[in-house]
Structure formats: C-alpha cells, structure tokens
C-alpha positions in Angstrom: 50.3 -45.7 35.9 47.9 -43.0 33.9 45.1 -43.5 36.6 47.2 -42.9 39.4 48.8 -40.1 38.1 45.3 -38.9 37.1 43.8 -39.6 40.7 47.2 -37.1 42.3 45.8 -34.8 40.1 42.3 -34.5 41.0 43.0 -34.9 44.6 44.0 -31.1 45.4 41.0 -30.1 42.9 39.0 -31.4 45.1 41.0 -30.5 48.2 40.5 -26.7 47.0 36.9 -27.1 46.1 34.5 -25.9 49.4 32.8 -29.2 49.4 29.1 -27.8 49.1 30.3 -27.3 45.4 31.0 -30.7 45.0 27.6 -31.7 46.8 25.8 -29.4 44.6 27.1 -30.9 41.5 27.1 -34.6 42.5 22.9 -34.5 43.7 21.7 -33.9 40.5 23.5 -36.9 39.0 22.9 -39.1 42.2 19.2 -38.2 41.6 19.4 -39.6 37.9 20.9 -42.6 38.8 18.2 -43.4 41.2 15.4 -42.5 39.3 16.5 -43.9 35.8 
C-alpha cells in the first residue's frame, strides 16, 4: 500500500527530470557499486 503509493509519487519526479540529470546522479553510484 505505502510502496505503491510512494512509487505514483516518484513517477512524475522523474517524468519531469531531463533524464541526463538522472544519468548524472546515478554513474557515480553505479561506479561504487562496481568498484567496491
């Protein structure tokens, strides 16, 4: 019940974020997980 309400919610976020934003932010952490 919380998650899905919680997913609707972060859906348009990210619908209104250009997505090289969201690329930008998620690299540095997908390089952390690969090298750690």
């Amino acid at each position: 019940g919380h998650r899905l309400l919680l997913i609707r919610g972060f859906f348009p976020l990210v619908e209104g974020f250009p997505r090289y934003i969201v690329i930008v932010v998620s690299l540095p952490l997908l390089v952390r997980v690969f090298l750690f």
